[in-house]
C-alpha positions in Angstrom: 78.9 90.0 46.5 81.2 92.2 49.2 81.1 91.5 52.8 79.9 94.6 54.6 82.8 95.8 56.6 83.2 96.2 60.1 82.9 99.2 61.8 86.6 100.6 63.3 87.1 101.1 66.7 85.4 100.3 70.0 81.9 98.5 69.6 79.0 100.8 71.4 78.0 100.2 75.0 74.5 98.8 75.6 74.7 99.8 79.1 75.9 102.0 81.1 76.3 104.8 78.3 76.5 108.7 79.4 73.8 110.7 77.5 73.1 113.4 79.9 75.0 116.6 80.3 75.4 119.2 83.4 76.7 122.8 83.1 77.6 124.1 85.9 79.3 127.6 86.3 81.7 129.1 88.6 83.4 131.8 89.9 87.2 131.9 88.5 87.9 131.5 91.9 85.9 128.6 92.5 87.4 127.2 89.0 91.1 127.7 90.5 90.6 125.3 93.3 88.2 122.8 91.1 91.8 122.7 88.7 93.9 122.5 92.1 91.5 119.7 93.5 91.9 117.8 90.1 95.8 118.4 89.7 96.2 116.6 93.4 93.9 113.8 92.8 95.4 112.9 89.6 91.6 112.4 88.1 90.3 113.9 84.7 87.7 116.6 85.8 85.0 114.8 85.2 85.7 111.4 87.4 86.5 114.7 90.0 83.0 115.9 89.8 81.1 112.9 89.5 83.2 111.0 92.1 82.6 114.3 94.3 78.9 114.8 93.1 77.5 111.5 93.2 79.7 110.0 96.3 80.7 106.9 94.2 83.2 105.1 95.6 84.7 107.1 98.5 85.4 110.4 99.1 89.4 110.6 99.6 90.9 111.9 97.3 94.5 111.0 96.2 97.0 111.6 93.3 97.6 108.0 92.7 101.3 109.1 91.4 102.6 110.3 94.4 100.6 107.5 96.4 102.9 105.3 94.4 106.2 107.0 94.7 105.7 107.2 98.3 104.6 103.6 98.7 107.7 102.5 97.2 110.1 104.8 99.2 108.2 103.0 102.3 109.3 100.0 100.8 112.8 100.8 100.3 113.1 102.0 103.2 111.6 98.9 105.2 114.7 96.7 102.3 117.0 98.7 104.2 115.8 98.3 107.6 115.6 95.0 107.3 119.0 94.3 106.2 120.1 95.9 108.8 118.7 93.8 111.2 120.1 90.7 109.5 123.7 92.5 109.5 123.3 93.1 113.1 122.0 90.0 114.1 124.9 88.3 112.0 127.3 90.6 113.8 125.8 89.0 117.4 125.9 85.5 116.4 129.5 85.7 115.5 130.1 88.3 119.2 128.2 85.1 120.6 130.5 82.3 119.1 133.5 84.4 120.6 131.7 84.6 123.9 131.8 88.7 123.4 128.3 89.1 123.0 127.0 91.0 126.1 123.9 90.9 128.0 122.7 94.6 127.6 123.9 94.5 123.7 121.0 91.9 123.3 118.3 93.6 125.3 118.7 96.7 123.7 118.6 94.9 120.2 115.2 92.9 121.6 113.6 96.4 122.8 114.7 97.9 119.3 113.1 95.3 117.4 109.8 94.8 119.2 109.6 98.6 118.4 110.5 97.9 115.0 107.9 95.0 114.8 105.2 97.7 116.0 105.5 100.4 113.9 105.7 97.9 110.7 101.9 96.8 111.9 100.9 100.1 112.1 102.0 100.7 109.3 100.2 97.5 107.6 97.3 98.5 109.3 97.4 102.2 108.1 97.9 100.8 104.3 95.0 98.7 104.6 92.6 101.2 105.9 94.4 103.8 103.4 93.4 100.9 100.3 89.5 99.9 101.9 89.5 104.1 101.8 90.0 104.2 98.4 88.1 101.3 97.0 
């Protein structure tokens, strides 16, 4: 006696499963900016409209793409920076060994990096409000 096969594919949800369907209709206009909406977010229209409908989760939107790409120029950018710092501060130490290094080189270098040091919080800061935002 056969086995009765399996069924192919994913197993059906118990839970959780979306039976009802909306229709909604809208001017062309209205249609235009619910495609630009989408197009910037990145979403599928309908995570757009039930995201935006039923305030799940919150309501920034943001193409997770170009969230990315920008994250990780920020990055490289903050790589670059902070070689820098270790080029200039080699630079110094070796100004210092000579006994070249002067007095206003290294409090300009101190007031540049406490700056430094205070924008890269802010910018911490800003990311994690920017990620809570988007949970």
């Amino acid at each position: 006696m056969d086995k009765p096969r399996k069924k192919a594919g994913r197993p059906p949800m118990l839970t959780g499963k979306r039976t009802r369907i909306i229709k909604a209709k809208l001017t062309d206009d209205e249609f235009k900016a619910l495609l630009d909406i989408q197009k910037t977010s990145g979403m599928n229209r309908m995570e757009l409209i039930r995201k935006r409908v039923l305030g799940a989760g919150s309501t920034v939107t943001v193409n997770v793409k170009e969230l990315l790409g920008a994250l990780d120029a920020v990055g490289a950018e903050l790589g670059r920076a902070g070689n820098n710092i270790n080029q200039l501060a080699r630079h110094a130490n070796v100004l210092n060994r000579q006994g070249k290094l002067s007095s206003d080189v290294t409090t300009d270098f101190n007031t540049l990096f406490t700056d430094y040091i205070r924008i890269q919080r802010e910018l911490e800061k800003t990311l994690r409000q920017l990620l809570r935002a988007m949970k």
